[in-house]
N, CA, C and O atoms as CSV, one atom per row, in Angstrom:
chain,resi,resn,atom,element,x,y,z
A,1,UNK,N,N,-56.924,24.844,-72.610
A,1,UNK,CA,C,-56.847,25.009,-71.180
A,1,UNK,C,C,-57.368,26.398,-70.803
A,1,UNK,O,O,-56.805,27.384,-71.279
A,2,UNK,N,N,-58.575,26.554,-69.845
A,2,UNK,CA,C,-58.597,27.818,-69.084
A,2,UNK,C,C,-57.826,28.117,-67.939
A,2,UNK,O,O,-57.791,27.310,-67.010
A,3,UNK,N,N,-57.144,29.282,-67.892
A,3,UNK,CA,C,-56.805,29.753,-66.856
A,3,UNK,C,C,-58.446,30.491,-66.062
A,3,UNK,O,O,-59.310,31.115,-66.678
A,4,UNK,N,N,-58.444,30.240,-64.963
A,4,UNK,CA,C,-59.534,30.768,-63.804
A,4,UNK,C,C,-58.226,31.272,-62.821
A,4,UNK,O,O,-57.114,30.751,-62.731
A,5,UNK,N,N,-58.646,32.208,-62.275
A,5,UNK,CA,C,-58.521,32.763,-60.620
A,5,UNK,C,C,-59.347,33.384,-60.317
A,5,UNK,O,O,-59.860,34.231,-61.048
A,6,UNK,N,N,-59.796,33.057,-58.824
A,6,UNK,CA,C,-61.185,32.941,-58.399
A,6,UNK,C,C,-60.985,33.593,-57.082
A,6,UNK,O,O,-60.048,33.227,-56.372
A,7,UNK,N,N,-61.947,34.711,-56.628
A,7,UNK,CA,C,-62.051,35.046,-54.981
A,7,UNK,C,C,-63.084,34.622,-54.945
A,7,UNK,O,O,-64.020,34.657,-55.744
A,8,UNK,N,N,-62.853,33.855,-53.241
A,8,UNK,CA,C,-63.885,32.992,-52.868
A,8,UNK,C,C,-65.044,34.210,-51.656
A,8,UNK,O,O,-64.894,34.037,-50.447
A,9,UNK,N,N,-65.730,34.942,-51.967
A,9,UNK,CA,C,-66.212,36.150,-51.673
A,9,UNK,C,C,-67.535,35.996,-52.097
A,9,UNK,O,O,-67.690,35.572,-53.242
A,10,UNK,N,N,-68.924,36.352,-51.149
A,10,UNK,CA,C,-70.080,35.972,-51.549
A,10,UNK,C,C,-70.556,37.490,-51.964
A,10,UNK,O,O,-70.048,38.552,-51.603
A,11,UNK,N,N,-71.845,37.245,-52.956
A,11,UNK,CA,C,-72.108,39.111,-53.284
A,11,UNK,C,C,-73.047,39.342,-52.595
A,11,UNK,O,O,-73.888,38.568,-52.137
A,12,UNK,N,N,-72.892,40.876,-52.453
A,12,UNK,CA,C,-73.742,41.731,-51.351
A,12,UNK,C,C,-74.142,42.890,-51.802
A,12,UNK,O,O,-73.564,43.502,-52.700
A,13,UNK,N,N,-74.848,43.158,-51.392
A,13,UNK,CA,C,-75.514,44.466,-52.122
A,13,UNK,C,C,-76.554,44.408,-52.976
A,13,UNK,O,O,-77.405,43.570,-52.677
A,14,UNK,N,N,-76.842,45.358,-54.429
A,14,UNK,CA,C,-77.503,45.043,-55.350
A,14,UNK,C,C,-77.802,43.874,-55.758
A,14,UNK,O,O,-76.892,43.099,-55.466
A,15,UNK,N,N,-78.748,43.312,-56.363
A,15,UNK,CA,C,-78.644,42.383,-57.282
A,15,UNK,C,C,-78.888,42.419,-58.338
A,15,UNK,O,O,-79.900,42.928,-58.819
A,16,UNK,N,N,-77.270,41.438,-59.403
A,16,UNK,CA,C,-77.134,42.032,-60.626
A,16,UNK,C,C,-78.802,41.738,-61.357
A,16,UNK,O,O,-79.594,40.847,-61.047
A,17,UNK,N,N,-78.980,42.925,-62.500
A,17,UNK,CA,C,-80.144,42.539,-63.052
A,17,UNK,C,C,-80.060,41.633,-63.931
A,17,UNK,O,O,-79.004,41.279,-64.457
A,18,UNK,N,N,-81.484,41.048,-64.231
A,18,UNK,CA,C,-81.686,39.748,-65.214
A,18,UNK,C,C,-81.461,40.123,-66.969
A,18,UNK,O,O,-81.714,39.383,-67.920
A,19,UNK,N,N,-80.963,41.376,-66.985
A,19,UNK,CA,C,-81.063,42.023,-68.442
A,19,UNK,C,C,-79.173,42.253,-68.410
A,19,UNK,O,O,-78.609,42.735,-69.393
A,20,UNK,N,N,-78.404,41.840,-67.179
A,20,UNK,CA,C,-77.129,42.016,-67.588
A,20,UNK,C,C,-76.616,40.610,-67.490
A,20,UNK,O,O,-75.408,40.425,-67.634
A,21,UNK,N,N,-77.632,39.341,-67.200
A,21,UNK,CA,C,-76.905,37.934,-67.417
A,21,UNK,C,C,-77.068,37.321,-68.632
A,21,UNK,O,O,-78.094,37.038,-69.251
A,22,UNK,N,N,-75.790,37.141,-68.907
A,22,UNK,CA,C,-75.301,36.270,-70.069
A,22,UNK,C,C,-73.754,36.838,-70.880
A,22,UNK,O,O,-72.935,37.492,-70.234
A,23,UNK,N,N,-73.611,36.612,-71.807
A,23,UNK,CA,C,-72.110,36.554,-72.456
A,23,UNK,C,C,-72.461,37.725,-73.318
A,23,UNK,O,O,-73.403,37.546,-74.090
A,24,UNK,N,N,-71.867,38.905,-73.326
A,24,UNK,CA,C,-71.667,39.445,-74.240
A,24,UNK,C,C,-70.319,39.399,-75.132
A,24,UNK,O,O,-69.345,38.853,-74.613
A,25,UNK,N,N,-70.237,39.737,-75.958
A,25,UNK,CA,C,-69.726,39.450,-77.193
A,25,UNK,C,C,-68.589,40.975,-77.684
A,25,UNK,O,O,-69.418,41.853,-77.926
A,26,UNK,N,N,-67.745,41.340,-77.817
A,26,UNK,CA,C,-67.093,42.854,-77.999
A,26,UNK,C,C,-67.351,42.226,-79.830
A,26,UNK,O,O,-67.322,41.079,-80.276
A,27,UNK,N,N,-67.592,43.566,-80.518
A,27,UNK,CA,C,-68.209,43.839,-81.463
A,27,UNK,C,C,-67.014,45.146,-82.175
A,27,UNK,O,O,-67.023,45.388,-83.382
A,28,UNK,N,N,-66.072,45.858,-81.211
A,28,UNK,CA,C,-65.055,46.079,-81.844
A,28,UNK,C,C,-63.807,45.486,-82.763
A,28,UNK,O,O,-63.070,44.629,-82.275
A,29,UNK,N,N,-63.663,45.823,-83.691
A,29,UNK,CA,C,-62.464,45.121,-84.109
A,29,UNK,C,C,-61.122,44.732,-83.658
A,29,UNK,O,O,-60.465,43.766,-84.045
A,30,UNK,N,N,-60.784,45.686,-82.719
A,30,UNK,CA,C,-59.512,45.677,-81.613
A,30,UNK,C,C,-59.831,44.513,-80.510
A,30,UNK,O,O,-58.963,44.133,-79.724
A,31,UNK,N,N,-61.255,43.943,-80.526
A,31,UNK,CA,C,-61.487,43.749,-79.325
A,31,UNK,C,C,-62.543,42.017,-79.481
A,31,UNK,O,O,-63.165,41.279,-78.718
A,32,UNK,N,N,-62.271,42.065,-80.645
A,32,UNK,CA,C,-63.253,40.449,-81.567
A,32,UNK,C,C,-62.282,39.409,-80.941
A,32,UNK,O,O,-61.058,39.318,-81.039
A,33,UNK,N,N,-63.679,38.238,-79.902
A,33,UNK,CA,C,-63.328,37.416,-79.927
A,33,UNK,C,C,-63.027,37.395,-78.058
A,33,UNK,O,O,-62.799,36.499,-77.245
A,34,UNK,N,N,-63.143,38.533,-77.999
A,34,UNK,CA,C,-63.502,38.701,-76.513
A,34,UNK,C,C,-64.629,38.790,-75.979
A,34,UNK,O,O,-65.518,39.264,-76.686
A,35,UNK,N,N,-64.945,38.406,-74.682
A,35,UNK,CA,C,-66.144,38.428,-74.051
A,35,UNK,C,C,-66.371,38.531,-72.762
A,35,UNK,O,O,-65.330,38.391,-72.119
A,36,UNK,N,N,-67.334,38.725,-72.100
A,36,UNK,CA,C,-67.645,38.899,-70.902
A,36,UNK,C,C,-68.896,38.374,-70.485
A,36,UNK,O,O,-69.964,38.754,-70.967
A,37,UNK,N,N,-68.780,37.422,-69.512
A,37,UNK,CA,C,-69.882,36.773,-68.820
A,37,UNK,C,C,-70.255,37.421,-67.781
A,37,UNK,O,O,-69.446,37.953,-67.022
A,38,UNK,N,N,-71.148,37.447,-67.666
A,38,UNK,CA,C,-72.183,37.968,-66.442
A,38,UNK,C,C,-73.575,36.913,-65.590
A,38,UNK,O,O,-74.676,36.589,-66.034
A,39,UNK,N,N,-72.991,36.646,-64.390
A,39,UNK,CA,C,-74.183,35.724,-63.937
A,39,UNK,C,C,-74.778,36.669,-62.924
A,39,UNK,O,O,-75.084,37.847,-63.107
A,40,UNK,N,N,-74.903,35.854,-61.673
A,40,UNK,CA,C,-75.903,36.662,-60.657
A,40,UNK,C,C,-74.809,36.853,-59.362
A,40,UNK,O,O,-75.030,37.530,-58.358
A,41,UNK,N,N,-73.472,36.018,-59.676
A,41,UNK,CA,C,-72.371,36.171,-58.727
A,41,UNK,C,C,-71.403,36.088,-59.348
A,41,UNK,O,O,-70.443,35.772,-58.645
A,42,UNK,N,N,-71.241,36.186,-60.087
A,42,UNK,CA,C,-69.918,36.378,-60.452
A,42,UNK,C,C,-69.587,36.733,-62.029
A,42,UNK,O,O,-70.547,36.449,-62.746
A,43,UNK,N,N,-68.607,37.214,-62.652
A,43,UNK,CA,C,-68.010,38.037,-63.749
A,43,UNK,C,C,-67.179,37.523,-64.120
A,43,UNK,O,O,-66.328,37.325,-63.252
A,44,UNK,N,N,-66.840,36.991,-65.504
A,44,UNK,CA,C,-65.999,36.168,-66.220
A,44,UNK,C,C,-65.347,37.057,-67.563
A,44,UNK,O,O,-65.984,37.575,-68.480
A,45,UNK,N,N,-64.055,37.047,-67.374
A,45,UNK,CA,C,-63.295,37.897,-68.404
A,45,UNK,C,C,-62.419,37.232,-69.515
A,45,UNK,O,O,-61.298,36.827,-69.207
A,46,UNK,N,N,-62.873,37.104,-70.772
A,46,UNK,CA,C,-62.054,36.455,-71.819
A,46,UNK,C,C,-61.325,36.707,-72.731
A,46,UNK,O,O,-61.980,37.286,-73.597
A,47,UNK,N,N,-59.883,36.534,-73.133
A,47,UNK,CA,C,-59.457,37.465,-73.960
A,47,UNK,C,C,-59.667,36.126,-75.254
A,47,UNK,O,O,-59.125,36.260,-76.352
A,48,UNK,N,N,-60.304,35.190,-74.999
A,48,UNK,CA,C,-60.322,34.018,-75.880
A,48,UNK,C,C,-61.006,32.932,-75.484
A,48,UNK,O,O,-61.640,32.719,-74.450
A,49,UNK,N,N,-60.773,32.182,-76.562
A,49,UNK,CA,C,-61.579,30.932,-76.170
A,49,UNK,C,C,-60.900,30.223,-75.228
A,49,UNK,O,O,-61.361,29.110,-74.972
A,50,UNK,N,N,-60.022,30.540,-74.703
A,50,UNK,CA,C,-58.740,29.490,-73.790
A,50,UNK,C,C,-58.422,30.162,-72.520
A,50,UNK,O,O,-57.915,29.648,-71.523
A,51,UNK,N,N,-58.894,31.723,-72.744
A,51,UNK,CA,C,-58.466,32.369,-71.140
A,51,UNK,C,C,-59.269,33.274,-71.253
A,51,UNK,O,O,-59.613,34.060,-72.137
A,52,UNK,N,N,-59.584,33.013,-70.006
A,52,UNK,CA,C,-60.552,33.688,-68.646
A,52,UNK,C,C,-59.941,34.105,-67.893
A,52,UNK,O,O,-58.738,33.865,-67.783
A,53,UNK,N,N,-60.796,35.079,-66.933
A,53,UNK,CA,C,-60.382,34.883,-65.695
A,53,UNK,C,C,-61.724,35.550,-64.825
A,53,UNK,O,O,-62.289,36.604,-65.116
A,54,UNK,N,N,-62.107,34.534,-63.552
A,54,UNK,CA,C,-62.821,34.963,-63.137
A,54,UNK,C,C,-63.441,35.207,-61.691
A,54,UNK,O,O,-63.084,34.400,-60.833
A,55,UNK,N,N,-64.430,36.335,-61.260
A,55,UNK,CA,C,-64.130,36.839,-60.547
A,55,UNK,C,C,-65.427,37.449,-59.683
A,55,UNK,O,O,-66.158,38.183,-60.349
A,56,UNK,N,N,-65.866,37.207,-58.065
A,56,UNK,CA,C,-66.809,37.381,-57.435
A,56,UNK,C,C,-67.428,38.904,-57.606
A,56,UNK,O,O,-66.935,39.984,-57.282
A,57,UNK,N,N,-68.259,38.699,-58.019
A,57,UNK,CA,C,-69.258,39.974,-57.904
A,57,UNK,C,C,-69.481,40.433,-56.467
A,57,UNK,O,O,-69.886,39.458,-55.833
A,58,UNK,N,N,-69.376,41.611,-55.616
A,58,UNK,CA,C,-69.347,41.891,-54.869
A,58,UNK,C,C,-70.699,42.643,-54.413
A,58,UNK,O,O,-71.329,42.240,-53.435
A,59,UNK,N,N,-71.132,43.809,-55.207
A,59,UNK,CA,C,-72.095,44.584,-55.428
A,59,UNK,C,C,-72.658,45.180,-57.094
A,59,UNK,O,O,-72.078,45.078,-58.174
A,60,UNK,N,N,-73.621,45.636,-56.855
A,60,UNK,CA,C,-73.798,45.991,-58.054
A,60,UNK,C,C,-74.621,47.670,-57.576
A,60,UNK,O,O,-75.355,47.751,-56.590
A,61,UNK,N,N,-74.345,48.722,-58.372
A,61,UNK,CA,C,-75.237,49.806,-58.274
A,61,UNK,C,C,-75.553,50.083,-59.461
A,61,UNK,O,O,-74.962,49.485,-60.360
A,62,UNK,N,N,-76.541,51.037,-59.776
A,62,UNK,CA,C,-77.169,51.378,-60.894
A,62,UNK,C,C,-77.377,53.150,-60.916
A,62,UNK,O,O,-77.361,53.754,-59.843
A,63,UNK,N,N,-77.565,53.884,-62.214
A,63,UNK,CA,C,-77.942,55.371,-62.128
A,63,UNK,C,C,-78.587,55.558,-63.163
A,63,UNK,O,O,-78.741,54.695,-64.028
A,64,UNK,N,N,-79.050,56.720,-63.207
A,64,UNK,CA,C,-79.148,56.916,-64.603
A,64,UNK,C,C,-78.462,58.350,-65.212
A,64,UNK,O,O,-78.354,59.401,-64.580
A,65,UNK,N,N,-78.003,58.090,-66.699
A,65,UNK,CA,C,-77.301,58.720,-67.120
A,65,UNK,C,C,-77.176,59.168,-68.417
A,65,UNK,O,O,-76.663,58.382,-69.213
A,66,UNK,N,N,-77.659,60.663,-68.967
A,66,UNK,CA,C,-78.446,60.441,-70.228
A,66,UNK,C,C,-79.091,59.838,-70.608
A,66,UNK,O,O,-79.024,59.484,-71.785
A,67,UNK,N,N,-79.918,59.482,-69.876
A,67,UNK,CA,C,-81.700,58.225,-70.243
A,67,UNK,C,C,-81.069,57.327,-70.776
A,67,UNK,O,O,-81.507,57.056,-71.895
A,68,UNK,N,N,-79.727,56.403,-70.270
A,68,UNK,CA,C,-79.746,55.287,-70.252
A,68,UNK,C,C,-79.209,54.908,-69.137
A,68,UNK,O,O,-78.693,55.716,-68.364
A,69,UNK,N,N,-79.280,53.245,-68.849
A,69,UNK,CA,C,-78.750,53.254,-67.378
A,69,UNK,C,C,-77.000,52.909,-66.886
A,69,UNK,O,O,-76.292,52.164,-67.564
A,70,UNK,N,N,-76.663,53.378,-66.017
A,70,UNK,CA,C,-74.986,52.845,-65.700
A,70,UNK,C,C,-75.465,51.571,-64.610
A,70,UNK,O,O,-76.344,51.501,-63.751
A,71,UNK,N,N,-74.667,50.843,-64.992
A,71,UNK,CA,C,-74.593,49.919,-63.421
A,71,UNK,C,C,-72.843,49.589,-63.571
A,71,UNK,O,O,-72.111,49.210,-64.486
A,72,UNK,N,N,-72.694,49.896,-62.398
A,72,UNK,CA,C,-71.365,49.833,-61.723
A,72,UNK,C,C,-71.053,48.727,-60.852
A,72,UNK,O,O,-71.395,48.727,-59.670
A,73,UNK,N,N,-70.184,47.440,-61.593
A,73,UNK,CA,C,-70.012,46.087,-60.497
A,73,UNK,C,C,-68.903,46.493,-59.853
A,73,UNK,O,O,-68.046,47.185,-60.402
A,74,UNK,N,N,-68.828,46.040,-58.479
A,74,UNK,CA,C,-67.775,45.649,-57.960
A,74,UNK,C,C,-67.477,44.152,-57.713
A,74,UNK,O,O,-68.197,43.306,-57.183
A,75,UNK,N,N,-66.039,44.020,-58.310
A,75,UNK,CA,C,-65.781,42.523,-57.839
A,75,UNK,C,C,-64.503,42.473,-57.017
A,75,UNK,O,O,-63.703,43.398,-56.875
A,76,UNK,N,N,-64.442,41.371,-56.548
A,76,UNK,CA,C,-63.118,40.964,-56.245
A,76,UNK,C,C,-62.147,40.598,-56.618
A,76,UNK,O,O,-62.196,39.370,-56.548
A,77,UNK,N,N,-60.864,41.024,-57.147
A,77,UNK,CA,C,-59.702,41.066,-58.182
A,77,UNK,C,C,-59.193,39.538,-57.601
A,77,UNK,O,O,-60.047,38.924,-56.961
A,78,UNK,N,N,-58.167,39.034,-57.740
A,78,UNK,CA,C,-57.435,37.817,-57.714
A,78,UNK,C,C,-56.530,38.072,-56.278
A,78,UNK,O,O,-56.335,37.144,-55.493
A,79,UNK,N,N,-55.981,39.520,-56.032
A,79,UNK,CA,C,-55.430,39.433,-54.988
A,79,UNK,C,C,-56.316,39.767,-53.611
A,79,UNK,O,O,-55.759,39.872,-52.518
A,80,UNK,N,N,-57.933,39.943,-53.805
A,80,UNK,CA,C,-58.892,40.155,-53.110
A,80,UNK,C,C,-59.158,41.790,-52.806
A,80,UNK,O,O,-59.835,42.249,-51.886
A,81,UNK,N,N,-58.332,42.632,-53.979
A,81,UNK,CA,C,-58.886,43.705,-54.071
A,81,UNK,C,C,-59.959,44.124,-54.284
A,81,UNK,O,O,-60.640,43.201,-54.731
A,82,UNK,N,N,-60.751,45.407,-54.186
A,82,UNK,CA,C,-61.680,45.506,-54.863
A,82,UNK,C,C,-61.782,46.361,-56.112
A,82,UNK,O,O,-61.143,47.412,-56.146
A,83,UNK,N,N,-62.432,46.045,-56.999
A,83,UNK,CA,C,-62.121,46.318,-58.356
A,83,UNK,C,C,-63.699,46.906,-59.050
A,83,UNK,O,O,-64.741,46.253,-58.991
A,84,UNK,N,N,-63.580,48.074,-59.601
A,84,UNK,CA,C,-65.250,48.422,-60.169
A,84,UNK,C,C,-64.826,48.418,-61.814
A,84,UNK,O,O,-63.811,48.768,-62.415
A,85,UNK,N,N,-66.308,47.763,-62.287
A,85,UNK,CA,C,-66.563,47.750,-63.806
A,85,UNK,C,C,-67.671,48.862,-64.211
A,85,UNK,O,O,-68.736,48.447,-63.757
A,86,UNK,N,N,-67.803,49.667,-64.642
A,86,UNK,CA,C,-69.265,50.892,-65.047
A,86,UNK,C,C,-69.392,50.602,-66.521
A,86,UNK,O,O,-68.635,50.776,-67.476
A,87,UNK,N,N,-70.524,50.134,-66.397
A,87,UNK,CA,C,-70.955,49.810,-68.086
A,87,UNK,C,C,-72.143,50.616,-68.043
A,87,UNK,O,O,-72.707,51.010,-67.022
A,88,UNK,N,N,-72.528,50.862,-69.419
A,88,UNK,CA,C,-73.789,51.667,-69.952
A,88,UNK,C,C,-74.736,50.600,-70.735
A,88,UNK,O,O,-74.374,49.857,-71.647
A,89,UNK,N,N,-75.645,50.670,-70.336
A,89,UNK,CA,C,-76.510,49.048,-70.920
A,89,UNK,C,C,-77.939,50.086,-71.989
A,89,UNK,O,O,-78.571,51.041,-71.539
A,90,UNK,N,N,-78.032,49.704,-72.897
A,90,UNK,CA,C,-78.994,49.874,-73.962
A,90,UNK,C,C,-79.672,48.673,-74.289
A,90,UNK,O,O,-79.328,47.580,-74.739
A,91,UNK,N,N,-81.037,49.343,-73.829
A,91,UNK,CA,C,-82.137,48.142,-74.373
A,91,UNK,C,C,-82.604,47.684,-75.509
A,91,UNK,O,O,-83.442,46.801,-75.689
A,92,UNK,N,N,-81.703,48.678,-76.694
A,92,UNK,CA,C,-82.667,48.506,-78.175
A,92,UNK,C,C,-82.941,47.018,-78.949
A,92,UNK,O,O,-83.447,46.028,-78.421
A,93,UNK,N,N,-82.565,47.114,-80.050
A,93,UNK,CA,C,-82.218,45.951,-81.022
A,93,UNK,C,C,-81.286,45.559,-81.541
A,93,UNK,O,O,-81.606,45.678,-82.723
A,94,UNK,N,N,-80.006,45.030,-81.521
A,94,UNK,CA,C,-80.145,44.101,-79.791
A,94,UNK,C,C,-79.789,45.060,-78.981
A,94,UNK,O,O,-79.572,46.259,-79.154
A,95,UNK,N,N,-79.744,44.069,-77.677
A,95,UNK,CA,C,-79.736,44.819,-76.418
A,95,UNK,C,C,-77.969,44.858,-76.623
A,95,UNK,O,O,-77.287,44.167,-77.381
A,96,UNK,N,N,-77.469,46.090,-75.508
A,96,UNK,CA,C,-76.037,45.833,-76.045
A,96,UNK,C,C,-75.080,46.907,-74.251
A,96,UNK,O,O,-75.750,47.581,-73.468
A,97,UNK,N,N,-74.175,46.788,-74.176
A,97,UNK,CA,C,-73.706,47.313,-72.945
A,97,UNK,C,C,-71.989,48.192,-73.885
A,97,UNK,O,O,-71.440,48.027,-74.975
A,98,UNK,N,N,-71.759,49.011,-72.769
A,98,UNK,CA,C,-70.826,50.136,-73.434
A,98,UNK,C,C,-69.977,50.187,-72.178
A,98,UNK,O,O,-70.409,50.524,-71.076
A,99,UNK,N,N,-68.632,49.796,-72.463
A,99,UNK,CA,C,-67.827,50.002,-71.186
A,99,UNK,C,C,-67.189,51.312,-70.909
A,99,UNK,O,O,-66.907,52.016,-71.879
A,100,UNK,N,N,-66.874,51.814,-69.470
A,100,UNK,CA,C,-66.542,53.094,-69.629
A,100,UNK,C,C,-65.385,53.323,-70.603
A,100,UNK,O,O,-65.183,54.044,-71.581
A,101,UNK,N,N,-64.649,52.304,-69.845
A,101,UNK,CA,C,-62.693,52.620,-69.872
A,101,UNK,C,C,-62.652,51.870,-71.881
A,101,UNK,O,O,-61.622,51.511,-72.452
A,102,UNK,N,N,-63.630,51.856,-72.299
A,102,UNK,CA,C,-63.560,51.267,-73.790
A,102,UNK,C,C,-64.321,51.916,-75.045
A,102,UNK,O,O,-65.423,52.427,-74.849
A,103,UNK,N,N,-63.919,51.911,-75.960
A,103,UNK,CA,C,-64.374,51.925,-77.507
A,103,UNK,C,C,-65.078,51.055,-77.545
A,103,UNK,O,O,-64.661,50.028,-77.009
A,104,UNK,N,N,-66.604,51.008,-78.242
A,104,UNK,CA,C,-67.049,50.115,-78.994
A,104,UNK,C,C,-68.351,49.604,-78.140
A,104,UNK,O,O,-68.757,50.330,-77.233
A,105,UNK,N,N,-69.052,48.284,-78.436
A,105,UNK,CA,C,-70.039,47.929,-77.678
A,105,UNK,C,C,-70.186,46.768,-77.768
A,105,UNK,O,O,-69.810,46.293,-78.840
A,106,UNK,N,N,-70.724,45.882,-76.828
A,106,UNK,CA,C,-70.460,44.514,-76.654
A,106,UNK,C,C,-72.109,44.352,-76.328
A,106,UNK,O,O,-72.926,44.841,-75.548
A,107,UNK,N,N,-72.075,43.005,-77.803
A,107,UNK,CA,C,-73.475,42.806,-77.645
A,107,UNK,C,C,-74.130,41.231,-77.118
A,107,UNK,O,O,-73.574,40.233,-77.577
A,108,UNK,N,N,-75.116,41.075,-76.313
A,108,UNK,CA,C,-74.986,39.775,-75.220
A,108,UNK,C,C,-75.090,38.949,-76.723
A,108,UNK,O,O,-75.328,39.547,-77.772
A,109,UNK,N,N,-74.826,37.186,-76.623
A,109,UNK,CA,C,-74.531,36.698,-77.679
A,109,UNK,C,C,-75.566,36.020,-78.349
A,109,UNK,O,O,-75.519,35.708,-79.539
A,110,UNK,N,N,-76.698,35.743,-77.421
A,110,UNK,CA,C,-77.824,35.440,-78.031
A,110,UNK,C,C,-78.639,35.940,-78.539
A,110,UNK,O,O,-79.696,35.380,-78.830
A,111,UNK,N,N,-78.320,37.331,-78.820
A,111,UNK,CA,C,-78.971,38.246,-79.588
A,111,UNK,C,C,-78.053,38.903,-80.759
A,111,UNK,O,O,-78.572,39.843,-81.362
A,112,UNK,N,N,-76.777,38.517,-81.134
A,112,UNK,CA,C,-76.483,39.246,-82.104
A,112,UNK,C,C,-76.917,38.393,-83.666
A,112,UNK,O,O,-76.992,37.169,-83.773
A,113,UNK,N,N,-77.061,38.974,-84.314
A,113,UNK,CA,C,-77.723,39.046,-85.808
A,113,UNK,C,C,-76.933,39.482,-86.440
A,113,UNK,O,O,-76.302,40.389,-85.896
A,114,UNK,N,N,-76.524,39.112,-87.884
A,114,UNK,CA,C,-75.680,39.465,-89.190
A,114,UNK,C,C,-76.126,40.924,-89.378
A,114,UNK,O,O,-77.307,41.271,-89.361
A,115,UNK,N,N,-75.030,41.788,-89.569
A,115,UNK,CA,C,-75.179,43.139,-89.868
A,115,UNK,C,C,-76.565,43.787,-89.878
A,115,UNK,O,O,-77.461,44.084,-90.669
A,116,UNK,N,N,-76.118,43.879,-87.954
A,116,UNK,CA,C,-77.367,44.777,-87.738
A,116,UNK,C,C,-76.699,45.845,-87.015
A,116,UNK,O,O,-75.580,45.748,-86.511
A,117,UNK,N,N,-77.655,47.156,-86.987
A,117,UNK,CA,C,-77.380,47.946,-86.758
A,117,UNK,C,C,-77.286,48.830,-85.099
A,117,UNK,O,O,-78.445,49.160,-84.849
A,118,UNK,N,N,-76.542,49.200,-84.183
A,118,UNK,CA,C,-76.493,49.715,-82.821
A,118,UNK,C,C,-76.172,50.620,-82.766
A,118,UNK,O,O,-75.148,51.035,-83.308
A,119,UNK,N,N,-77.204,51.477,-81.849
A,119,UNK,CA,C,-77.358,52.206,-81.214
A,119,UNK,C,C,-77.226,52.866,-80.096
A,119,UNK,O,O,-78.317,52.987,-79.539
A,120,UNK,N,N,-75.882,53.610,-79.213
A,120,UNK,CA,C,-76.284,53.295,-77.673
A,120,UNK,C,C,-75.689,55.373,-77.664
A,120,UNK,O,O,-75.715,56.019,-76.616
């Protein structure tokens, strides 16, 4: 069974880029087996294969920051707060994103490969 909770909230602002859609994968050990979806509206949070929870993309901004880039989502929380995510996205081999508030790096899932090596 998934748990979903959903704000029904359309996005405005930025639009997320085509290099932050899809599932990344956490690649920490504290943190295996979790994931995070990314579409073009909305942000999906998993602590498993059974729960989610997910949640309207609101805006998206971007910077740059030590020659790589931040993009900062805002979504809409469950009680229709607003809520920001700042990830650090690296283009190498594979491509891979770095959360602020976290250890470690989460790599999208169609690109991870048996002991390879990252960089961010």
């Amino acid at each position: 069974m998934i748990l979903l909770t959903t704000a029904a909230l359309g996005c405005v602002g930025e639009k997320v880029p085509d290099l932050l859609i899809g599932t990344w994968a956490a690649t920490s050990p504290t943190h295996l087996g979790r994931f995070i979806e990314i579409s073009e509206e909305h942000i999906v949070f998993s602590s498993d294969e059974s729960h989610s929870i997910f949640y309207t993309i609101r805006e998206v901004e971007s910077r740059e920051l030590e020659g790589k880039t931040v993009y900062t989502i805002e979504y809409f929380g469950s009680g229709g707060d607003s809520r920001r995510l700042a990830l650090r996205f690296s283009d190498g081999v594979p491509m891979a994103i770095e959360l602020e508030n976290q250890a470690g790096i989460w790599i999208r899932k169609d690109e991870i490969r048996s002991k390879q090596r990252v960089s961010i």
